[in-house]
LONUMI-278408 format. One record per residue (C-alpha): z negated, x negated, y negated. Coordinates in Angstrom, 3 decimals. Layout:
BEGIN
<r up="Z" east="X" north="Y"/>
...
This chain:
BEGIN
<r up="-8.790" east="-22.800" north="17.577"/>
<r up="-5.850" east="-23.295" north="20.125"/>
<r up="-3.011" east="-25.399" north="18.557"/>
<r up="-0.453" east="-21.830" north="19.644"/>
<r up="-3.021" east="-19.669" north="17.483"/>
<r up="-3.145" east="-21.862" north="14.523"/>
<r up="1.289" east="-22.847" north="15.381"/>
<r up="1.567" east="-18.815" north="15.108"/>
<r up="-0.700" east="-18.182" north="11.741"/>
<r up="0.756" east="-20.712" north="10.157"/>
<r up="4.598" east="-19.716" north="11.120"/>
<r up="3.489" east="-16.070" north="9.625"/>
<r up="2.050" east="-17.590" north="6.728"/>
<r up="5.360" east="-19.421" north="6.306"/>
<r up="7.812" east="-16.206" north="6.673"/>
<r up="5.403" east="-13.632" north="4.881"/>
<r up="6.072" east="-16.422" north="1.608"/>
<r up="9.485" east="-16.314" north="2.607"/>
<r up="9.770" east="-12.565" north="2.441"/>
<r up="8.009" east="-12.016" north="-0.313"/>
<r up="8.991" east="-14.692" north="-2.613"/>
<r up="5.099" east="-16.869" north="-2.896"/>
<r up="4.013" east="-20.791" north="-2.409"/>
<r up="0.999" east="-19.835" north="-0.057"/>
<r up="-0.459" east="-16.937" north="1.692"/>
<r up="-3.588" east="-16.291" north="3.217"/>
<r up="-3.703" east="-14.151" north="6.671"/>
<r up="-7.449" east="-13.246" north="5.790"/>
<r up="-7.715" east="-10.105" north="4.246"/>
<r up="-8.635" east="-6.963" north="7.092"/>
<r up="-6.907" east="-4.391" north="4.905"/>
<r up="-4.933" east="-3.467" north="1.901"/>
<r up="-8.246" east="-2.693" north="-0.149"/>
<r up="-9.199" east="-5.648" north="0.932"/>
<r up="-5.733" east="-7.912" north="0.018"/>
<r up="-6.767" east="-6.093" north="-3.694"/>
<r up="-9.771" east="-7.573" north="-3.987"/>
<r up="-9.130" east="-10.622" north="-2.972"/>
<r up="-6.280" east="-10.807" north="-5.041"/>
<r up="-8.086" east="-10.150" north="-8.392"/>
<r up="-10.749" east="-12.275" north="-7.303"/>
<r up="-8.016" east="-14.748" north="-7.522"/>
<r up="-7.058" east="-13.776" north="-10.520"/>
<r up="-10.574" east="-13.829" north="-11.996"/>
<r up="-10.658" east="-17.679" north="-10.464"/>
<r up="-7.857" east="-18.815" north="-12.271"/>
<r up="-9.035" east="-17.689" north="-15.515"/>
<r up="-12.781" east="-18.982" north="-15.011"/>
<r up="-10.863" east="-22.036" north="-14.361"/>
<r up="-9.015" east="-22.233" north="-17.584"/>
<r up="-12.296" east="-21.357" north="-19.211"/>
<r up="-10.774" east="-18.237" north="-20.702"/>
<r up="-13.648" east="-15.487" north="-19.688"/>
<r up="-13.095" east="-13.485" north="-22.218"/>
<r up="-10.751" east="-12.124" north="-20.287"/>
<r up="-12.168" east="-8.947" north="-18.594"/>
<r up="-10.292" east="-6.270" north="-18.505"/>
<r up="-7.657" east="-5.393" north="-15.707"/>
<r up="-4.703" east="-2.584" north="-16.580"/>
<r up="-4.039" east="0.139" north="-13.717"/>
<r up="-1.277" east="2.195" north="-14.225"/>
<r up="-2.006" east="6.266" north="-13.669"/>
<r up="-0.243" east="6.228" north="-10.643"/>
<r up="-1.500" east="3.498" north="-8.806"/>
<r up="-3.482" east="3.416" north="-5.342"/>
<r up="-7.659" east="4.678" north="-6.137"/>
<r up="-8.579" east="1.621" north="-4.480"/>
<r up="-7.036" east="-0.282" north="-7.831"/>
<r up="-9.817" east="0.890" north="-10.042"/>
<r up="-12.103" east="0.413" north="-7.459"/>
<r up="-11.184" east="-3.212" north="-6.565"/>
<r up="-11.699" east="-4.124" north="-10.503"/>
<r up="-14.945" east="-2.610" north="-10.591"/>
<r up="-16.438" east="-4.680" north="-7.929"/>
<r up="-14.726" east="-7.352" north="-8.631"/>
<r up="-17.263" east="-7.030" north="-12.342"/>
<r up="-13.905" east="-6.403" north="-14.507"/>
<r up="-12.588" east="-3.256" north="-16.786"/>
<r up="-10.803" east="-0.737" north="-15.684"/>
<r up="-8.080" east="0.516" north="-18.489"/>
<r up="-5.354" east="2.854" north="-17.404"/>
<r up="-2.353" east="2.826" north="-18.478"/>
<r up="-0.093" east="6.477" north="-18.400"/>
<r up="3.245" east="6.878" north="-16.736"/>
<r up="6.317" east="8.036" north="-18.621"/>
<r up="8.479" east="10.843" north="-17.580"/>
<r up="10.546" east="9.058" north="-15.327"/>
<r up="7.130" east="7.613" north="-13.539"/>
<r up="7.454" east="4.298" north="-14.737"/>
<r up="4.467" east="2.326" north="-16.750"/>
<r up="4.674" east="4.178" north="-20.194"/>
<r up="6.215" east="0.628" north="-22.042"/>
<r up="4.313" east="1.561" north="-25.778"/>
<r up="1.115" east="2.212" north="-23.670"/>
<r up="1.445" east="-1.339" north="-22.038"/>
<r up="1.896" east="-2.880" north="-25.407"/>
<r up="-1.059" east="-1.544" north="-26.523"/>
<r up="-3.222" east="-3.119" north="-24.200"/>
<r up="-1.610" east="-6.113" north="-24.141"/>
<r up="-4.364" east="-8.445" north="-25.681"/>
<r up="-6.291" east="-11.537" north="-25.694"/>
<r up="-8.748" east="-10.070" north="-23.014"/>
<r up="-6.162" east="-8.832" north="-20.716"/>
<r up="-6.831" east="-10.701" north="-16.997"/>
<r up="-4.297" east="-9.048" north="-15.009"/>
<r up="-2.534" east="-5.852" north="-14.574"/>
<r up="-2.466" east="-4.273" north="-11.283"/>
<r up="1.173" east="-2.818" north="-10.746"/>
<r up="2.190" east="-1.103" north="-7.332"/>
<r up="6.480" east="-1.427" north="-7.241"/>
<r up="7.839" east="1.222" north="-5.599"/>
<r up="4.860" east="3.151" north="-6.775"/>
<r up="2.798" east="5.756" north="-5.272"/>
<r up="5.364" east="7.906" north="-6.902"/>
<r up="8.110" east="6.232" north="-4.260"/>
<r up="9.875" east="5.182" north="-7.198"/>
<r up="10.918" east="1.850" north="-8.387"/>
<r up="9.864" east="0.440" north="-11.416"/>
<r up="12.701" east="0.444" north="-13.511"/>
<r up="11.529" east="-1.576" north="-16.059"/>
<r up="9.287" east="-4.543" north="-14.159"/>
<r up="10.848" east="-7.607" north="-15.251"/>
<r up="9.571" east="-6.165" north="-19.202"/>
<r up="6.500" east="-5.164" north="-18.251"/>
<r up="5.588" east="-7.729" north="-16.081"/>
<r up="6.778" east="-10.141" north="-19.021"/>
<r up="4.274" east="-8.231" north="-21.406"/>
<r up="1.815" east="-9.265" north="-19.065"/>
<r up="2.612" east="-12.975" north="-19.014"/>
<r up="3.172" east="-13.353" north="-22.516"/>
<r up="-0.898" east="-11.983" north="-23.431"/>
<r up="-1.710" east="-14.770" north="-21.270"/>
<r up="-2.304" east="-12.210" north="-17.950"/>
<r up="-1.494" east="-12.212" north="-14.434"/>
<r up="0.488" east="-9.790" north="-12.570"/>
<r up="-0.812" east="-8.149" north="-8.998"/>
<r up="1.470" east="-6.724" north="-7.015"/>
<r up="0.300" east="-3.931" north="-4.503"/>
<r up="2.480" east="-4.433" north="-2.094"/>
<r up="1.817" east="-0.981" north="0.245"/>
<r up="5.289" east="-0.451" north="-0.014"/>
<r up="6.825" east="-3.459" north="0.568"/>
<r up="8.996" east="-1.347" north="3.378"/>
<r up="11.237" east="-0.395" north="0.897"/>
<r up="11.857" east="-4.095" north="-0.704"/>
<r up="12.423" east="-6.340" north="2.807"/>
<r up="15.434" east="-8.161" north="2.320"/>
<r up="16.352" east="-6.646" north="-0.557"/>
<r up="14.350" east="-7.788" north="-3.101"/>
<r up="10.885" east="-10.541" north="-3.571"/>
<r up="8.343" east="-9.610" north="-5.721"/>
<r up="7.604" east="-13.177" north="-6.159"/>
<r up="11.326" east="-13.573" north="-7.819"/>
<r up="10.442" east="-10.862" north="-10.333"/>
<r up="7.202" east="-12.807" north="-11.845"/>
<r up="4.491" east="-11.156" north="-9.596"/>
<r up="1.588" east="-13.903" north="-9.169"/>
<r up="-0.023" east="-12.462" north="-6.302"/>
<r up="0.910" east="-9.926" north="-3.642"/>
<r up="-0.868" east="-8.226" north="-0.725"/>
<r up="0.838" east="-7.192" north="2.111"/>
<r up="0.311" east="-4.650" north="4.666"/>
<r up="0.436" east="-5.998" north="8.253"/>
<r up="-0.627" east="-2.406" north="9.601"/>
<r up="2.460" east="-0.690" north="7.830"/>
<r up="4.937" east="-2.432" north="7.036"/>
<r up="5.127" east="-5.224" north="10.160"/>
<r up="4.495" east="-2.821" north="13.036"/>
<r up="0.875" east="-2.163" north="13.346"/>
<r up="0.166" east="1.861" north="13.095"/>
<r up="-0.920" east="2.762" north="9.541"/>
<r up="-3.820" east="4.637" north="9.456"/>
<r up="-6.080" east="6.089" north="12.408"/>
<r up="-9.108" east="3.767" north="11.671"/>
<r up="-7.612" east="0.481" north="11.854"/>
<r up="-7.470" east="-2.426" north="12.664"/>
<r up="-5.422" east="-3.619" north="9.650"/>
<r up="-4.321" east="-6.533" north="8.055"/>
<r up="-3.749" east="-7.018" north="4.141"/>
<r up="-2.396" east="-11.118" north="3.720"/>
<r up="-2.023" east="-12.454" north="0.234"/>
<r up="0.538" east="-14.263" north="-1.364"/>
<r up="0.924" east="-16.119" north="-4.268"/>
<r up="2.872" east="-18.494" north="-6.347"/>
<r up="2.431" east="-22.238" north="-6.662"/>
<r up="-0.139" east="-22.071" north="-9.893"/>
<r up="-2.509" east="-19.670" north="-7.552"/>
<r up="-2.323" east="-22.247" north="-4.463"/>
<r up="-5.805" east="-23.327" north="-5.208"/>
<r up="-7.715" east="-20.324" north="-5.443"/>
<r up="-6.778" east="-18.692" north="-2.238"/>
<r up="-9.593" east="-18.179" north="0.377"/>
<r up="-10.678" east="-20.739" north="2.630"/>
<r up="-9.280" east="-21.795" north="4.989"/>
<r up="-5.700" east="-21.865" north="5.277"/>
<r up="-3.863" east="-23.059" north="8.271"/>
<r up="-1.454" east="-26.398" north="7.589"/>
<r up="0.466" east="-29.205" north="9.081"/>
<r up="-2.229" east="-31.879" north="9.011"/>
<r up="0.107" east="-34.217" north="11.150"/>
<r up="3.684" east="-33.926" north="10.980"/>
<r up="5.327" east="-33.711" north="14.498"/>
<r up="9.252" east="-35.187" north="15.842"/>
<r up="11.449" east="-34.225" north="18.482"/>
<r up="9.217" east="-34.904" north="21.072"/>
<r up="6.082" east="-34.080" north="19.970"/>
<r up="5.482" east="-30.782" north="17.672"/>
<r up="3.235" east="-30.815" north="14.924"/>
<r up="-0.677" east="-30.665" north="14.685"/>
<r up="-2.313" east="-27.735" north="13.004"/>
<r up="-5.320" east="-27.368" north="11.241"/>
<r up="-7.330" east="-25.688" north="8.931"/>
<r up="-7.468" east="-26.840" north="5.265"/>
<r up="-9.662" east="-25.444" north="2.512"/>
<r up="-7.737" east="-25.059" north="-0.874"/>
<r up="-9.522" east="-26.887" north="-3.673"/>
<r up="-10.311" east="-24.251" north="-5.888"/>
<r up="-11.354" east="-21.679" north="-2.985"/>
<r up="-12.561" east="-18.261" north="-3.472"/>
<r up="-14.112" east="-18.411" north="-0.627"/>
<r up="-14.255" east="-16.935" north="2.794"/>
<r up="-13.306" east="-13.149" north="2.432"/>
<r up="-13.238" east="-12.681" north="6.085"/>
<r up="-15.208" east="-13.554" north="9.040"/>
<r up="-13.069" east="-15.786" north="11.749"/>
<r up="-9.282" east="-15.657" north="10.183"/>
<r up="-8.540" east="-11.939" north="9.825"/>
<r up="-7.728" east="-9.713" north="12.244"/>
<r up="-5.486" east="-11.625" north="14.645"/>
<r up="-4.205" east="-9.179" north="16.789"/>
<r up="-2.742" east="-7.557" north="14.154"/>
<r up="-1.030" east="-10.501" north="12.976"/>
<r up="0.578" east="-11.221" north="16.501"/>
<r up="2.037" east="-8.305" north="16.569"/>
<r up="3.641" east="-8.827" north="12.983"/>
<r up="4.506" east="-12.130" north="14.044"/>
<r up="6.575" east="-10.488" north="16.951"/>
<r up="8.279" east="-7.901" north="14.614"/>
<r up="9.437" east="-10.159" north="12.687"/>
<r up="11.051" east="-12.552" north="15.446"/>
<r up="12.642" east="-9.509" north="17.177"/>
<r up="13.976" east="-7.921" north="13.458"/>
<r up="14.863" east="-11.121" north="12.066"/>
<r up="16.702" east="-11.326" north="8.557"/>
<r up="19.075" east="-8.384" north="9.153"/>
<r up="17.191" east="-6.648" north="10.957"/>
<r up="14.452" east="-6.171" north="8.302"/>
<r up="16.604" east="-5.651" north="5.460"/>
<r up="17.603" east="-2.316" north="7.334"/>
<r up="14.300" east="-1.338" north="7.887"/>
<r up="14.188" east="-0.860" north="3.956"/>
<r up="17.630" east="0.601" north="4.346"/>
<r up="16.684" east="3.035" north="6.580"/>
<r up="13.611" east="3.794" north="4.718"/>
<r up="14.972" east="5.057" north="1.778"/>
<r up="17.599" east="6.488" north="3.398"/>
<r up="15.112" east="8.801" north="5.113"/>
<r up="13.494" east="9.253" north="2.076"/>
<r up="16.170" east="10.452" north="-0.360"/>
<r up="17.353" east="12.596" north="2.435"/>
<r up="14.249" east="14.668" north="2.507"/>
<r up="13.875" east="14.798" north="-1.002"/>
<r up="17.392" east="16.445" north="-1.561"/>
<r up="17.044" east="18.711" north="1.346"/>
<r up="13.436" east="19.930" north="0.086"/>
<r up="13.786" east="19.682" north="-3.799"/>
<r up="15.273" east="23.065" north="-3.946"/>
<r up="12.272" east="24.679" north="-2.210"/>
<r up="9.618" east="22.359" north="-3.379"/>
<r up="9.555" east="20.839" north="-6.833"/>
<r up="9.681" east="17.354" north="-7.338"/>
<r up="8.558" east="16.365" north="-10.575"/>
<r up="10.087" east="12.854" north="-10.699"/>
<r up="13.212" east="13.869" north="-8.854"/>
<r up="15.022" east="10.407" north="-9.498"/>
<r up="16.689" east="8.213" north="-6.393"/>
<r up="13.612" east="7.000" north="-4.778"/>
<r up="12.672" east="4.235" north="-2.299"/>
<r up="10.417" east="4.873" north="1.074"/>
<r up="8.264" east="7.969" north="-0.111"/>
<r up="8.626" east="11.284" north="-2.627"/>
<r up="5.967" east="13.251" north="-4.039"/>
<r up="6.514" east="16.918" north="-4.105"/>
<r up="4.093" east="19.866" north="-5.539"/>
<r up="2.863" east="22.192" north="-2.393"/>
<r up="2.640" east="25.580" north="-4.781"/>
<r up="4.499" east="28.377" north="-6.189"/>
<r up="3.692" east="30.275" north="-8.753"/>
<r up="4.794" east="33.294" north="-6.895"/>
<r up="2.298" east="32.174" north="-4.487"/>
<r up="-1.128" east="31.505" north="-6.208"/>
<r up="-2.969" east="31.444" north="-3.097"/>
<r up="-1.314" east="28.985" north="-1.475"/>
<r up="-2.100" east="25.075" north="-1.786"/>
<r up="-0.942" east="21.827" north="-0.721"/>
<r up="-4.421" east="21.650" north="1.778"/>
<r up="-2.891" east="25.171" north="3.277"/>
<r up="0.670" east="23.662" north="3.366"/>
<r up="-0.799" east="20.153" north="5.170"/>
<r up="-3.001" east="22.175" north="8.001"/>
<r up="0.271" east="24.897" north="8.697"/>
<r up="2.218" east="21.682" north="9.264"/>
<r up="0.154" east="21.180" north="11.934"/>
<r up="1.005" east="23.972" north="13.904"/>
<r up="4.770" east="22.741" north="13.931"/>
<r up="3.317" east="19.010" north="15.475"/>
<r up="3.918" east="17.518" north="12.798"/>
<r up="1.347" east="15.661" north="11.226"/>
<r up="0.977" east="16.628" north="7.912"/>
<r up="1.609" east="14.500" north="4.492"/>
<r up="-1.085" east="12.186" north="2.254"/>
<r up="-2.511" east="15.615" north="-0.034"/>
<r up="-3.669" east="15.316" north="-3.827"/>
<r up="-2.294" east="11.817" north="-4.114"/>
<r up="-1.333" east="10.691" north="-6.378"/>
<r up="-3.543" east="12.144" north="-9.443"/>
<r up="-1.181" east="13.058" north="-12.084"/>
<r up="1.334" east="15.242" north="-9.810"/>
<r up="-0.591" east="18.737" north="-8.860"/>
<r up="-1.165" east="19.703" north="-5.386"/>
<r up="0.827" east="16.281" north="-4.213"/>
<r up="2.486" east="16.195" north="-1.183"/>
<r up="3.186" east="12.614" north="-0.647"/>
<r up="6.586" east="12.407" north="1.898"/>
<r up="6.681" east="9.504" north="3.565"/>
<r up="8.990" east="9.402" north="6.650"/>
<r up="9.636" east="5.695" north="7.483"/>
<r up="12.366" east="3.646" north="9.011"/>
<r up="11.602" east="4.451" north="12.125"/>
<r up="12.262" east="8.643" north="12.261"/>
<r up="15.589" east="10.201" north="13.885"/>
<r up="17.664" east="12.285" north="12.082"/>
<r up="16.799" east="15.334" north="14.719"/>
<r up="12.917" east="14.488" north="13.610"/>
<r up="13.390" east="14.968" north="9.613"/>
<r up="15.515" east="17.946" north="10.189"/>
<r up="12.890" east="19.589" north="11.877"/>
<r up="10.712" east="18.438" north="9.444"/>
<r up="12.682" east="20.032" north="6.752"/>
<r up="12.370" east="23.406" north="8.574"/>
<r up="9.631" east="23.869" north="9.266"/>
<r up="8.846" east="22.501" north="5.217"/>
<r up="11.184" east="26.041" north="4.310"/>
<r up="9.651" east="28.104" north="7.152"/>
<r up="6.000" east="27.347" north="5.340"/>
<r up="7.214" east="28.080" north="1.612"/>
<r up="8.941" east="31.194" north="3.174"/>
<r up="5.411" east="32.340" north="4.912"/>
<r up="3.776" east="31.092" north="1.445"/>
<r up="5.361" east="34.206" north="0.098"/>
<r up="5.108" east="36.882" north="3.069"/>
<r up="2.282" east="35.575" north="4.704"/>
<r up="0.204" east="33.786" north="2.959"/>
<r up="-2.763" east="34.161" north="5.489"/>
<r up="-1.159" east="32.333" north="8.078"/>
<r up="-1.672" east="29.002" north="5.814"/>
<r up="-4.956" east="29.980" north="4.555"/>
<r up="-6.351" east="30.036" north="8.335"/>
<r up="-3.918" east="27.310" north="9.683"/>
<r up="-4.080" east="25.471" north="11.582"/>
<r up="-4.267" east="27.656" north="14.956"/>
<r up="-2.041" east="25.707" north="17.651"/>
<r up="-4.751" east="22.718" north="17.617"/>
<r up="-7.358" east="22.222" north="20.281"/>
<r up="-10.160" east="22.991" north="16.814"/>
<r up="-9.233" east="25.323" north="14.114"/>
<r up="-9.892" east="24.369" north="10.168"/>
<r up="-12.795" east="22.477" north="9.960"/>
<r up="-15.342" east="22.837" north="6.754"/>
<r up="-14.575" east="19.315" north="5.600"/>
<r up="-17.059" east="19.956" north="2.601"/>
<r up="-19.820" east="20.319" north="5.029"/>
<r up="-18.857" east="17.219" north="7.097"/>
<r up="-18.814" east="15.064" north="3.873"/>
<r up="-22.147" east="16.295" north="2.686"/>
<r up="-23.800" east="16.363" north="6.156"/>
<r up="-22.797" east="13.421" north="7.915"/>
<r up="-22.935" east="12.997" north="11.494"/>
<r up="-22.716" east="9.395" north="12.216"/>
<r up="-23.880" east="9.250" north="15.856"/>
<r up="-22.153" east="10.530" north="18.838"/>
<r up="-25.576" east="10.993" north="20.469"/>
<r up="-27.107" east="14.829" north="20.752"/>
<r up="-28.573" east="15.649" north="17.611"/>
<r up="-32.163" east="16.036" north="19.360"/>
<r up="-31.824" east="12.949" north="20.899"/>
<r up="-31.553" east="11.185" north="17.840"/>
<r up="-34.690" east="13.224" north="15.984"/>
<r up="-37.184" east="11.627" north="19.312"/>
């Protein structure tokens, strides 16, 4: 690789640590399911290390992300889930009880998929430590944290990071992402191979030489070539043309937007955990004066106002979620005309309900049947008779 490539990983390597708190990051990962993975692989390393194999099982709060569960199944771990309390933080006596011999890791996302922060993390990330586990920090939301707070400071061991959300790169729409890992010094070892590093040190008039190392203990490889690199140039440049200020108000103005919605829509739409919250809110998208209607009805009306409509049904244990997320980077003239045309739908919930039921209808395609495209795949943009010859 070109000595600029490898000068630019390694500088991103170097801030991402410094942002978030860790020793050593990896750039690796293509995703945030993917930064998970790796991350409990990691996890699983350090204990196969030590010898200690009992140690199987990985705790997932109620709330969290479904690719949690997911990433300690394949990773050949336990899944147990642990319930929220009613302010949406980890339920502490359900933690406790868990909190064993065979614990690996817990898997904690901080602000959660809630939006909220957890208000008791430095406890229950202690409980963790103390039954000889290791904390993983999803860090989708790390938005709301920049400047303001490291996980690595609080006692997380290993963080992923979302390149495609919270460093410029547009979340969503198929990719390409980017999900680095971070970790402190004790995890150093295990992350994947290779790593970029200073393999001769440079002076003032010649700069340093790059290289790739592999870390002793190595997962592994977890992605062809180094990761998407594209997607990491482009974080690199957000974070030269931010710099320290200016990404401490990107959390700023995140959860400024954020609490702004929330009190202008609580009184029309409930919010079940209607606390101060960081970058996102989850509100419920029915009435009971309006049994027809649904947060799937709500999402395709939204639609017809261009606005594209919220994460639905996520997460689990709030019904008919509407997951608000706004951003930093929304006007104020933007989430006010989000916010009516949220009241204009919960108005036509009651006197129209049709209108949502058939929505959307200002879209080149109507509602599609989304059952029948997830049981009948088409996964060729050839003719269908072509492909049958």
């Amino acid at each position: 690789m070109a000595q600029g490539n490898l000068a630019l990983m390694y500088a991103l390597q170097e801030w991402l640590g410094e942002v978030g708190g860790f020793a050593g990051v990896s750039l690796q990962p293509a995703a945030g399911a993917h930064g998970e993975l790796t991350g409990i692989l990691i996890i699983r390393a350090y204990h196969r290390d030590r010898g200690d194999n009992k140690r199987t099982k990985i705790l997932v709060p109620d709330s969290a992300h479904g690719t949690n569960p997911a990433t300690t199944t394949m990773s050949s771990m336990e899944v147990i889930e642990i319930a929220s309390d009613e302010r949406g933080n980890v339920d502490l006596n359900a933690l406790r009880g868990h909190c064993d011999d065979c614990v690996a890791g817990l898997m904690l996302t901080n602000p959660n998929t809630l939006g909220l922060f957890e208000e008791h993390v430095t406890e229950v990330i202690k409980l963790i430590h103390d039954c000889g586990g290791l904390v993983y920090g999803d860090g989708a939301n790390m938005n709301a944290l920049l400047g303001v707070v490291r996980p690595g400071d609080l006692g997380f061991d290993v963080l992923h990071y979302n390149l495609h959300k919270t460093f410029s790169t547009p979340h969503g729409g198929g990719g390409p992402g980017s999900g680095p890992v971070g970790v402190l010094k004790h995890l150093i070892d295990y992350l994947p191979d290779p790593i970029v590093d200073v393999i001769e040190e440079g002076n003032d008039q010649v700069p340093p030489l790059y290289g790739l190392v592999r870390p002793s203990k190595s997962i592994g490889r977890v992605k062809s070539f180094h990761g998407h690199f594209g997607v990491a140039v482009r974080a690199y440049t957000y974070m030269r043309m931010q710099g320290k200020s200016g990404l401490r108000a990107v959390a700023d103005h995140a959860v400024l937007n954020a609490n702004y919605l929330r009190v202008r829509l609580r009184d029309t739409y409930h919010v079940p955990y209607d606390r101060i919250c960081m970058h996102e809110f989850v509100a419920e998208g029915c009435w009971e004066d309006a049994p027809e209607v649904h947060a799937f009805d709500i999402a395709k009306r939204l639609m017809d106002f261009g606005i594209h409509p919220p994460t639905n049904y996520f997460p689990l244990i709030v019904r008919e979620a509407l997951m608000i997320e706004p951003t930093e980077t929304e006007s104020i003239e933007m989430l006010d005309a989000f916010v009516e045309a949220m009241i204009k739908i919960a108005e036509e919930a009651r006197s129209d309900p049709e209108i949502l039921k058939t929505a959307p209808h200002n879209t080149p395609l109507g509602r599609l049947d989304e059952v029948k495209a997830a049981r009948q795949l088409v996964l060729c943009c050839r003719p269908a008779e072509t492909n049958q010859s």
